[in-house]
Structures are given as C-alpha cells and as structure tokens.
C-alpha positions in Angstrom: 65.0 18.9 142.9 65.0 22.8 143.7 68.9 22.9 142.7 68.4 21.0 139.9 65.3 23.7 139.2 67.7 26.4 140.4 70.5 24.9 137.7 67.7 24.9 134.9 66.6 28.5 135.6 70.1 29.4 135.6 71.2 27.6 132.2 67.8 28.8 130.7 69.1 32.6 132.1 72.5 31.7 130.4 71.0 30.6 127.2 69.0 33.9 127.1 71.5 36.0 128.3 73.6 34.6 125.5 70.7 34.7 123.4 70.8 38.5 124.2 74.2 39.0 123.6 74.1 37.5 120.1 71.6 40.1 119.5 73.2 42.7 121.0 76.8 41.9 118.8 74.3 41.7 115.3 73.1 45.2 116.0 76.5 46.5 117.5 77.8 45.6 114.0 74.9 46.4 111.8 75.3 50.0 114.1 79.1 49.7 113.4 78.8 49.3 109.8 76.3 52.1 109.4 78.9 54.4 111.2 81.5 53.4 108.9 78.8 54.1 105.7 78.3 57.8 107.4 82.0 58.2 108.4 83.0 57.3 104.5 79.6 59.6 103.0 80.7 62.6 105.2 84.5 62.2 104.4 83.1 62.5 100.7 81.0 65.3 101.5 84.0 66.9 103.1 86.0 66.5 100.1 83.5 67.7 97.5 82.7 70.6 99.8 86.7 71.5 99.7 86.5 71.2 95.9 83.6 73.2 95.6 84.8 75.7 97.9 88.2 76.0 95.9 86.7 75.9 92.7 84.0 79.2 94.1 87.1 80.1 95.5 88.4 81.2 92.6 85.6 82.1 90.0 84.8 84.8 93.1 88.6 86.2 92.5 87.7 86.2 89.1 84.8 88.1 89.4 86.6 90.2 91.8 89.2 91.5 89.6 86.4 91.6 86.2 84.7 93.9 88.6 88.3 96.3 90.0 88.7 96.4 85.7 85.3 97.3 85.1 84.8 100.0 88.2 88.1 101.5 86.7 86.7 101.5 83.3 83.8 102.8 84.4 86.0 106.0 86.4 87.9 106.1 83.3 85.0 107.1 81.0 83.3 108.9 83.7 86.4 111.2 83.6 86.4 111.0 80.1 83.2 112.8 79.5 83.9 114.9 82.4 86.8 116.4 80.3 84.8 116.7 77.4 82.1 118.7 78.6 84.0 121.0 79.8 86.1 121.1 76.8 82.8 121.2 75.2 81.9 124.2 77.2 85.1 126.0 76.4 84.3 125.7 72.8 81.0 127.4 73.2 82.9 130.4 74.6 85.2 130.2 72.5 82.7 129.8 69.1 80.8 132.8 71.0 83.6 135.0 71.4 84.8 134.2 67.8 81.0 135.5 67.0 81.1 138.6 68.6 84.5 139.6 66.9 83.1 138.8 63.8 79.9 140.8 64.1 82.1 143.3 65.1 84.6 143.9 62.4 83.4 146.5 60.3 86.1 146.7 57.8 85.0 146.3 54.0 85.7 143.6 51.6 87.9 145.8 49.2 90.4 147.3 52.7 90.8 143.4 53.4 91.5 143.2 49.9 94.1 146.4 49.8 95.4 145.3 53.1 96.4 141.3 51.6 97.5 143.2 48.4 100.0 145.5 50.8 101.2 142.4 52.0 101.6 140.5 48.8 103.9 143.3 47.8 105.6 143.3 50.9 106.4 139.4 50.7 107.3 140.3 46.4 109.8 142.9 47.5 111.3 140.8 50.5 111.1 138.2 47.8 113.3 140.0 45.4 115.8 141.4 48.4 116.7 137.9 49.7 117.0 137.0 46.0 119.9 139.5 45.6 121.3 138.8 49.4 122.0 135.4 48.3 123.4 135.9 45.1 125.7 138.1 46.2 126.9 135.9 48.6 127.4 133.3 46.0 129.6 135.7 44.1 131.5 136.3 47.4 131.9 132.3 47.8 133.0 131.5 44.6 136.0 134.1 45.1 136.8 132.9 48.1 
C-alpha cells in the first residue's frame, strides 16, 4: 500500500509537473511572441529614425549653405557701405574744397567774359588756319 501511495504521489507530482510545464511553454511563447512584436516595433523605429535622420540630414545642409550665402551677403553689403562712406566722406572734402575755391575767386563776371571771348577768337583763328592747312593740301593731292 505505501508504494502504491508512493506511485500515486509520484504520478500526481508528474501530472503537476507536467501541469507546470504546460504553463511554463504558454508563457515561454506568449513571452516569445511579445519579443518578436518588440524586435519588429524597434526594427521600425530604427528605420524611421534612419529616415528621419537623413531627411534632417539634409534640410540642416540646406540650411547650412542658405546661411554661408547669407553671412557672405551680409560681408558683401557690410563692405559695400563701408566703401560708400568713405566715398561719401571724400565727397564732403571734395564739395568743401570745391567751396573754398569758389569763395575765393575774385575775378569779375565781364574778365570771365573777356577771358572766354579771347578764347573764342583763339579757337575762330585756329579755325580759319586748319581751314587753309587742309585746303592746301587738297591742292597738293590733286596734282599729285
């Protein structure tokens, strides 16, 4: 009677160990599966983190090279106005000077006038010599 006790303790043991193991297997492959869903979800994250990554990637280049063209622009212009206000402060000199000769010619209206009249008959008379100079070498040319 005690082995035949000793057998039923031991076949009840086996039927719960097996019990057990049936158990154990369910979860083993619900745990499986689930490791498969994350392996899957974070091979997909990978990916869209790549794609994101190369699309930032290159709106960043973009951006990079907007701002090298805008930060030579910007050295451009700065240059730019640099040169102008110093052009600009050459002109003032220059304006001022121009003043100061001005106030400082004292000759009258009528010796201007006398002076451009000498020179209009200056031009009349050199005029009237090149006049002569050429016809006399068209008298020359046609005896030649």
């Amino acid at each position: 009677m005690q082995d035949e006790i000793a057998w039923l303790r031991l076949e009840k043991d086996t039927i719960k160990n097996q019990n057990l193991e049936k158990k154990y297997l369910k979860d083993f492959e619900i745990v499986k599966r689930k490791h498969e869903d994350l392996q899957k979800a974070l091979k997909r994250n990978g990916e869209t983190l790549a794609k994101m990554i190369a699309c930032y990637s290159g709106q960043l280049a973009a951006l990079t090279d907007e701002n090298t063209t805008l930060h030579s622009k910007l050295e451009k212009q700065r240059e730019s106005r640099q040169r102008l206000e110093t052009e600009m402060q050459s002109c003032g000199c220059r304006l001022n000077a121009a003043l100061c000769d001005h106030d400082q010619s004292h000759s009258s209206k009528r010796d201007q006038e006398l002076a451009f009249q000498g020179t209009v008959d200056k031009w009349c008379h050199l005029q009237e010599n090149l006049n002569v100079c050429i016809l006399i070498l068209s008298l020359q040319l046609s005896k030649a």
